[in-house]
N, C-alpha and C positions, 0 to 999 in steps of 0.2 A: 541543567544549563550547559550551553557548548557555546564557545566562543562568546560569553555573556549574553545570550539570549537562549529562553526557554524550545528544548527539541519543538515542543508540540507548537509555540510558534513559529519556527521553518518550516515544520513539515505543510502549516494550514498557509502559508504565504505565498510556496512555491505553488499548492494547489491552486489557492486564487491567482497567481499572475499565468499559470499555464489554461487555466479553464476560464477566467473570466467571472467565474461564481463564487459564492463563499462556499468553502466545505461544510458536509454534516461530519459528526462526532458519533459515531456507535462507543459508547462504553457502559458500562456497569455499575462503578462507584457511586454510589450518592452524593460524593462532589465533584461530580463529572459538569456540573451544569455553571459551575464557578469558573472553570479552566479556564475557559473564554467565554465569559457572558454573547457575545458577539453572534455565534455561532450556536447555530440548532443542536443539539445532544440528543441521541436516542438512545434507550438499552437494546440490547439482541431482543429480537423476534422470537428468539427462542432463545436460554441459556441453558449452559451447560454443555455445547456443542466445540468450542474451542475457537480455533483462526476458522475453523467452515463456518461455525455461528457467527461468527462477525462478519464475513464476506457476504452470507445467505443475507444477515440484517441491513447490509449495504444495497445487495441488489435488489430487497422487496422494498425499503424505505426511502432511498434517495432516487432521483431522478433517473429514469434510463437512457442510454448508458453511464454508468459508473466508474469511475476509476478508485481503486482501493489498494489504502496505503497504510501501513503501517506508521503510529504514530513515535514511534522511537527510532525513526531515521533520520538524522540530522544532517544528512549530507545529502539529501533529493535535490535533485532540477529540475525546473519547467519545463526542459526542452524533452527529456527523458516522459514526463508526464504526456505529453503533447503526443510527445510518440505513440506511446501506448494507445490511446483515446484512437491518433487518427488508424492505430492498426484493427478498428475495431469494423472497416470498410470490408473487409473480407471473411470476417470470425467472428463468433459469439464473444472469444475471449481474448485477451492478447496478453502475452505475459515476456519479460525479459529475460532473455538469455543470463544465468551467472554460474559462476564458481560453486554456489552453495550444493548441496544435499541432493536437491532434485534437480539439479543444472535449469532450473525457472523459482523465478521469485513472485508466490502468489500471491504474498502482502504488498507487492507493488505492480499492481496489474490492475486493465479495465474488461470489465463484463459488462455483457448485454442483457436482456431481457427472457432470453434460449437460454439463462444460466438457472433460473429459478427453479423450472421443473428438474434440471438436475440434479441442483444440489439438494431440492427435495425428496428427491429417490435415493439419494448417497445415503441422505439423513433417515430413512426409512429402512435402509438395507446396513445400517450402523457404522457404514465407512465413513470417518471422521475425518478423513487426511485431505488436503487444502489443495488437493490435484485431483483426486479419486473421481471427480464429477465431470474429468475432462472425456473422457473416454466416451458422453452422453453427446458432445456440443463439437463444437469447430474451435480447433484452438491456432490460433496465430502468435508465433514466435519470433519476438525480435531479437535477429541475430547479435552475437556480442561483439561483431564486428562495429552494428551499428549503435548496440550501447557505450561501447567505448568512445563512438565519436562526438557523444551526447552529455556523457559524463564515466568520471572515472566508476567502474564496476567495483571495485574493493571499497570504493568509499563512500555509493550511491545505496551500498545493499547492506552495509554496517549497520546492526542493530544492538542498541544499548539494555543491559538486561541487566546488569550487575554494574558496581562500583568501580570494577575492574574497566568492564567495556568504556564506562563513562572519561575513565581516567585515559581511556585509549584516545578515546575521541575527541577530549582535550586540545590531546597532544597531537594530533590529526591536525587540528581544527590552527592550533596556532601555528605549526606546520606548513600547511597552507597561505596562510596568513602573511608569512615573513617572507614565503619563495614568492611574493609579489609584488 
């Protein structure tokens, strides 16, 4: 819970008002199907692969194109969503400029149809890494000029993984809240 309402319902909210459709749910757990009665649940396609098994399960299972989000981001927005999706005019892929590790965030990003046989070669040649299959397709990057104009980047790519992060995002969240 952030700001008293569950992550996984922001992340599936902002989905449906930026896309129009309900999101599907790739997870694993056997009560993944309780989270949100509401919404479709599938497992990976393949498990054991990591964030590339969840993206591959995204892009063979849901509708093409896809846009694929990590569901421990509490701080997404539609317009950022919107963005991605429409950058997918030009590119198999489109991912967002950030801060993090690989300066793009692949848990918030849309793929196309040109991603499948990729990341099934990645998955055949062992490269497990949630970019590795770019170097296969056309990748389109939204600059962080224009993520920032979209939503804040420190807060749009914040992912909760510990009690710690959750405690962050709290305080993020009412943060927010009160400079309103």
């Amino acid at each position: 819970m952030v700001g008293g309402r569950r992550i996984l319902d922001r992340v599936a909210d902002a989905l449906l008002e930026a896309l129009g459709t309900p999101p599907l749910i790739i997870a694993n757990a056997p009560e993944a199907a309780s989270w949100r009665p509401d919404l479709e649940v599938l497992p990976d396609e393949r498990t054991g692969f990591g964030a590339l098994g969840g993206i591959y399960s995204a892009v063979v299972r849901g509708p093409a194109p896809v846009v694929v989000v990590a569901w421990d981001m509490p701080f997404l927005g539609a317009p950022l969503i919107r963005a991605l999706a429409a950058g997918l005019t030009d590119a198999d892929a489109c991912l967002p400029s950030s801060a993090g590790p690989r300066g793009v965030e692949p848990l918030c990003a849309a793929y196309g149809p040109a991603c499948r046989p990729a990341i099934e070669r990645c998955l055949a040649e062992g490269d497990l890494r949630a970019i590795g299959f770019h170097r296969f397709i056309r990748v389109g990057i939204l600059p962080i000029e224009s993520v920032s104009g979209l939503v804040d980047p420190a807060l749009a790519f914040f992912n909760v993984n510990t009690a710690n992060d959750l405690a962050e995002a709290e305080a993020s969240w009412q943060a927010r809240a009160s400079s309103r």
